[in-house]
C-alpha positions as CSV (number, residue, x, y, z in Angstrom):
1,X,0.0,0.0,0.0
2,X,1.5,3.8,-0.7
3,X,0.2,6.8,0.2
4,X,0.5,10.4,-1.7
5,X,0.0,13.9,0.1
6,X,-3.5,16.2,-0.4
7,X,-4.2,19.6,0.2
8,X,-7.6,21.1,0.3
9,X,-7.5,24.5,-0.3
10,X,-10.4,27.1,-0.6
11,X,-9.4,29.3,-3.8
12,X,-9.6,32.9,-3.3
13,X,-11.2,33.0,0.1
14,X,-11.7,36.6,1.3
15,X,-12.4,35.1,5.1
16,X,-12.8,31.5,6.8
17,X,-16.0,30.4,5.0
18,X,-15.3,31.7,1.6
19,X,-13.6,30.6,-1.4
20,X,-13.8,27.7,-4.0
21,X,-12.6,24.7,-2.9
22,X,-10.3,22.9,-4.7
23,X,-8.2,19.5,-3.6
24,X,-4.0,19.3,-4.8
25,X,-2.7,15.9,-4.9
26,X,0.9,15.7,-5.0
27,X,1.5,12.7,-8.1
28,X,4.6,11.4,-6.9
29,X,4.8,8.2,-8.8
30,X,2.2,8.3,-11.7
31,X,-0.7,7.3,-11.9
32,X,-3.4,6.0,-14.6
33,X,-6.1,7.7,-15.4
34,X,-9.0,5.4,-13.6
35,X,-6.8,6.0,-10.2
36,X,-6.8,9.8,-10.6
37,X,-10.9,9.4,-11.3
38,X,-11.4,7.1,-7.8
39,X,-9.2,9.5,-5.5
40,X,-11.0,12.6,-7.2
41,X,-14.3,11.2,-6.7
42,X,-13.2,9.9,-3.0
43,X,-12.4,13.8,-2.1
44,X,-15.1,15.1,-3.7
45,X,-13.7,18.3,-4.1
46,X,-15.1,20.2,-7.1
47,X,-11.9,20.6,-8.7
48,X,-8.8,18.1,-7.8
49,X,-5.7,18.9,-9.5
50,X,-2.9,16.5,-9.8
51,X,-0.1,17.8,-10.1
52,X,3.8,16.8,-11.1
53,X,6.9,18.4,-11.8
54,X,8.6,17.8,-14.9
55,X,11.8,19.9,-14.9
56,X,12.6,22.7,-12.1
57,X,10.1,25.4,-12.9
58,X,7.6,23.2,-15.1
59,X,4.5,21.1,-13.9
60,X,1.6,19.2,-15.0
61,X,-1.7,19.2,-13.7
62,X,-4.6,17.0,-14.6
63,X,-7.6,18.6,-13.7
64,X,-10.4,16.5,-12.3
65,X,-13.8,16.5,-10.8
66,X,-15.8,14.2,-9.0
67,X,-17.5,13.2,-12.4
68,X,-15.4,14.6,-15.6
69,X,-11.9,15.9,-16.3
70,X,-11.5,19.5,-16.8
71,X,-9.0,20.9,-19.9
72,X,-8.1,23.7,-17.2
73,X,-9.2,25.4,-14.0
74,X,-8.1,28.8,-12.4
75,X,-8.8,28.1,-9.0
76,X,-7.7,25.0,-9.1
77,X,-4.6,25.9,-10.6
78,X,-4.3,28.7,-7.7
79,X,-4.5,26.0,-5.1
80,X,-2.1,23.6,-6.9
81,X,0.7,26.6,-6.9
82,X,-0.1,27.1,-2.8
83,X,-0.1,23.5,-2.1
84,X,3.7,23.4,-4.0
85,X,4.6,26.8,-2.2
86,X,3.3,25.8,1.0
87,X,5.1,22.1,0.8
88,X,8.4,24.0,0.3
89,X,8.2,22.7,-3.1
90,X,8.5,25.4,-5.0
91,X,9.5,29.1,-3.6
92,X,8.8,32.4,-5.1
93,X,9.5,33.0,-9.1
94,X,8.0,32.5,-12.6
95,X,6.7,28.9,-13.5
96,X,4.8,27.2,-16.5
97,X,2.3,24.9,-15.8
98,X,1.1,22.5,-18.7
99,X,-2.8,21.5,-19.1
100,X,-4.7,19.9,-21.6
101,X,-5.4,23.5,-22.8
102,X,-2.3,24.2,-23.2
103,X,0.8,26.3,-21.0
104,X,0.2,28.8,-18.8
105,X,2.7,31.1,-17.0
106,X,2.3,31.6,-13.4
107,X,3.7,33.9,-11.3
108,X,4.6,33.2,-7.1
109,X,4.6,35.9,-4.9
110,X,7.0,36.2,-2.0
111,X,3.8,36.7,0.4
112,X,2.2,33.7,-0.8
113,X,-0.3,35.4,-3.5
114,X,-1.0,33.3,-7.0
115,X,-1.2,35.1,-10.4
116,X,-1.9,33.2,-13.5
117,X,-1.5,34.9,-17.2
118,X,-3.8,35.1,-19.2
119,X,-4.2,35.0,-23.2
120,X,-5.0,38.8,-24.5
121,X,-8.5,39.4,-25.0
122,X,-10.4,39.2,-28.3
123,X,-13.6,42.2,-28.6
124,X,-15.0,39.9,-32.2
125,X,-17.7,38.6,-30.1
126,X,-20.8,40.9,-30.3
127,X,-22.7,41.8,-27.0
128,X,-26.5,40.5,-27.2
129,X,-29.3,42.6,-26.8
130,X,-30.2,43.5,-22.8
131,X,-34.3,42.7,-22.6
132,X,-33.8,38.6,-23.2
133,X,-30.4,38.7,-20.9
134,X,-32.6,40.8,-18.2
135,X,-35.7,38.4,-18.0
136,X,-33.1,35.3,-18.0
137,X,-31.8,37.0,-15.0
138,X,-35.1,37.6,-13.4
139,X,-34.9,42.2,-13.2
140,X,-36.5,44.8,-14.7
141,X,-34.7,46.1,-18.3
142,X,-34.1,49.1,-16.3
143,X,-32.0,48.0,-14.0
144,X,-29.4,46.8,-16.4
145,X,-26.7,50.0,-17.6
146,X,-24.9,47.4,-20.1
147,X,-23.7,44.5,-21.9
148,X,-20.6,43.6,-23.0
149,X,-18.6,40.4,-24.4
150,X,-15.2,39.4,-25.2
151,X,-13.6,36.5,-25.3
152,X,-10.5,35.5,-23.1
153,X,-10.0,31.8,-23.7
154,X,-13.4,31.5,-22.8
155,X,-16.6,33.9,-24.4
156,X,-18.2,35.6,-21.9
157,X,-20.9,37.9,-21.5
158,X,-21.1,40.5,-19.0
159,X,-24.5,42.4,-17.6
160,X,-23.7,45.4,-15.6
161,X,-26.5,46.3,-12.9
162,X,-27.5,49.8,-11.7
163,X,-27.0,48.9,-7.6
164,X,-26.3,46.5,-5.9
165,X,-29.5,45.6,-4.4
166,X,-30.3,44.4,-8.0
167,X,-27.4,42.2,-8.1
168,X,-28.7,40.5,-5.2
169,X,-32.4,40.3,-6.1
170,X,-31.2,38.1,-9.2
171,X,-32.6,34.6,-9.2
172,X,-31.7,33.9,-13.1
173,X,-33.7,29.9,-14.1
174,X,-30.0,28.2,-14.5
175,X,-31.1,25.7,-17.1
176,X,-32.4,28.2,-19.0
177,X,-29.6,31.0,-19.0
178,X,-27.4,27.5,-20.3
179,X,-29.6,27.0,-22.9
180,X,-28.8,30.9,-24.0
181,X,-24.9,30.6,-23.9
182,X,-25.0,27.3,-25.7
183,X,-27.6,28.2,-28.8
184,X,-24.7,31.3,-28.5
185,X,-21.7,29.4,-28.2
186,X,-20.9,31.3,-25.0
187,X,-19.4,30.0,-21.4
188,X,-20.9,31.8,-19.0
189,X,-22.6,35.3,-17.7
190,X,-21.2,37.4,-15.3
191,X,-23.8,40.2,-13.9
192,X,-21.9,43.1,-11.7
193,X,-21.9,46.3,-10.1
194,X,-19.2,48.6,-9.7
195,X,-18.7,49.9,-6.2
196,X,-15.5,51.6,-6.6
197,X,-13.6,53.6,-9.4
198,X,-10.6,55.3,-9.4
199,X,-7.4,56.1,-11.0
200,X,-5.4,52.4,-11.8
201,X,-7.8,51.0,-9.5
202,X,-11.8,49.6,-9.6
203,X,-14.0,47.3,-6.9
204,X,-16.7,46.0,-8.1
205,X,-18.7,42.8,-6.9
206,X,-19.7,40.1,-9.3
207,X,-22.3,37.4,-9.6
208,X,-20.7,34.9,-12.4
209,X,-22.5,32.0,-14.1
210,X,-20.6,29.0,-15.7
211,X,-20.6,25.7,-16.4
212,X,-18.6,23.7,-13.6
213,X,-18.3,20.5,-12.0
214,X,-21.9,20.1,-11.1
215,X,-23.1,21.6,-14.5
216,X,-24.1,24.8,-15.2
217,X,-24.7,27.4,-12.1
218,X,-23.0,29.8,-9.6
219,X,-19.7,30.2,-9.1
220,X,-18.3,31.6,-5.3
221,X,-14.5,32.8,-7.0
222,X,-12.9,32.1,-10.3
223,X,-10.9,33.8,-13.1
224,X,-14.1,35.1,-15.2
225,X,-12.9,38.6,-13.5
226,X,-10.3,38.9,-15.9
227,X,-12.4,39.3,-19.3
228,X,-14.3,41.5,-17.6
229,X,-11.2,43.7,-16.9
230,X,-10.5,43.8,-20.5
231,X,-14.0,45.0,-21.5
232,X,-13.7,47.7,-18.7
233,X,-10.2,49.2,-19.8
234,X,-11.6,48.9,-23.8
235,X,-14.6,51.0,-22.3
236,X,-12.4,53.2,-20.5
237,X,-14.3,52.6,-17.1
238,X,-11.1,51.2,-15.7
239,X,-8.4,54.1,-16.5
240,X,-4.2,52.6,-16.0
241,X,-2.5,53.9,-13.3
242,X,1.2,54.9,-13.3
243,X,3.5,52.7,-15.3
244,X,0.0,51.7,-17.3
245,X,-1.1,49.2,-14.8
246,X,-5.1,48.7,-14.3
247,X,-6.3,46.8,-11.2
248,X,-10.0,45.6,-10.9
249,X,-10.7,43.8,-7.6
250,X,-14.0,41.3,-8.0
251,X,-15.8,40.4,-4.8
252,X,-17.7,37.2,-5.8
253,X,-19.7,34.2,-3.7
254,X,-21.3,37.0,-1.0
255,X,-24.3,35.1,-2.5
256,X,-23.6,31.7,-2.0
257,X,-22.3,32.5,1.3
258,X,-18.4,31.4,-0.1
259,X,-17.3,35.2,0.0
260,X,-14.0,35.3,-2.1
261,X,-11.7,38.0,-3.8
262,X,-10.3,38.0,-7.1
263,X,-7.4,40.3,-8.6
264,X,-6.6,41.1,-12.2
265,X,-3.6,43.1,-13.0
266,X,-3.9,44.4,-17.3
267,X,-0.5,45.7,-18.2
268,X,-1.5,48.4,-20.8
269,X,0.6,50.6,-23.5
270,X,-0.5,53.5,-25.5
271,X,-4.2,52.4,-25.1
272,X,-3.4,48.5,-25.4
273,X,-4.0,45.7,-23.5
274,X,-0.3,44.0,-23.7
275,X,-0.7,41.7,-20.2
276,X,-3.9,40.3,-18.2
277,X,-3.2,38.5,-14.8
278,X,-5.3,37.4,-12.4
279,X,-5.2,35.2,-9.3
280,X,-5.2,35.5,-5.8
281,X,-4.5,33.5,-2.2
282,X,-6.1,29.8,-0.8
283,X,-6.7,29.6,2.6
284,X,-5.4,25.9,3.5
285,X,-8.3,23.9,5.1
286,X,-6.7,20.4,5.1
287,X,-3.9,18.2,5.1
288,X,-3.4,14.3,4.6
289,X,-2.8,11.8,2.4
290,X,-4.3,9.2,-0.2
291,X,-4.1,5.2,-0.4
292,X,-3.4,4.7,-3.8
């Protein structure tokens, strides 16, 4: 019998009972594909990554959930990098982790914090109409200001509310707003409201829809922040700071009673996006180990 080392982590936690939980499993001799499925489904974590180093600042991570594997996930990649950090695995510094969706460069902070780059965003996508979007989300047409869209890996639409007492009166009919993104080819609906705004910097709080481990629903933290950066700098509603940096800090999960933060950093130039980051810290909730 042999044993591997798990860390449960809760993703971008903004106190004790927030975040999105996300298992690390620590492959130190490999494993097939049905054993990664049985420990996954024996944690029952959302998202379990398994993760492996391949050269000094490289890793691989197989993404799984309790009933599918995933080709990436941000939180689950953010607790993957604290689990290695917090193991004494890995220290501060720049890293490439390999998915099934391909590489993605991640960047350690010394104080612990997880920042995972992002592909530049692409505007093609064409923002729907706001009357279907509003009675999907169960408000009024006047209470939405916008809607935007842009594509970041993933195509996402964005609904920005008047207050935020209309961001928490949503109750949007779930199977029905994934019937909308799918006859759209879209992957999710974030609906927000901007509590903050000011030069480099913006706060707003965010309700984002995706599809996830358990289908299609609410999410308490995760990376769909960082499109919604983008579309906010292209509007000129979130203005770069000195050296052309642009922060936007999401508060998601208040709903779902998971209260998590989420930071994206867009490097800008002359009016360009030419860097998106985003991440954040995972509160450690559990150590142990696995009988493999």
């Amino acid at each position: 019998m042999e044993t591997l080392p798990v860390r449960l982590y809760a993703a971008f936690a903004a106190d004790e009972t927030g975040g999105n939980m996300s298992a690390a499993v620590f492959e130190d001799m490999p494993l097939w594909p049905a054993a990664r499925r049985r420990i996954a489904a024996d944690l029952g974590a959302p998202v379990t990554g398994f993760v492996r180093q391949l050269a000094g600042d490289r890793f691989e991570t197989k993404f799984l959930s309790p009933f599918s594997e995933f080709d990436m996930s941000g939180h689950g990649a953010v607790a993957v990098f604290s689990a290695l950090r917090d193991d004494g695995r890995i220290g501060p510094g720049a890293f490439v982790l390999e998915t099934v969706s391909g590489e993605i460069a991640v960047d350690v902070a010394p104080e612990g914090s997880i920042a995972l780059r992002q592909p530049l965003p692409d505007f093609t996508t064409s923002a729907p109409g706001s009357a279907e979007l509003a009675s999907l989300l169960g408000v009024t047409a006047s209470a939405v200001v916008k809607v935007s869209a842009v594509s970041l890996g993933h195509r996402l639409i964005f609904v920005q509310l008047a207050d935020p007492e209309a961001l928490a009166a949503i109750h949007p009919e779930t199977a029905a707003l994934d019937g909308y993104c799918r006859a759209r080819s879209v992957d999710g609906i974030g609906v927000w409201w901007s509590a903050f705004s000011g030069l480099g910097k913006m706060k707003i709080r965010l309700r984002a829809f995706r599809r996830g481990a358990a289908g299609f629903g609410e999410t308490a933290g995760d990376t769909t922040s960082a499109a919604l950066a983008c579309t906010l700098f292209r509007s000129h509603s979130l203005l770069p700071g000195a050296g052309g940096q642009a922060v936007l800090v999401a508060e998601q999960g208040a709903e779902l009673g998971r209260p998590s933060i989420v930071r994206t950093v867009l490097n800008t130039l002359e009016g360009e996006i030419t860097g998106v980051s985003v991440g954040g810290y995972a509160a450690l909730r559990m150590t142990g180990e696995v009988v493999v």
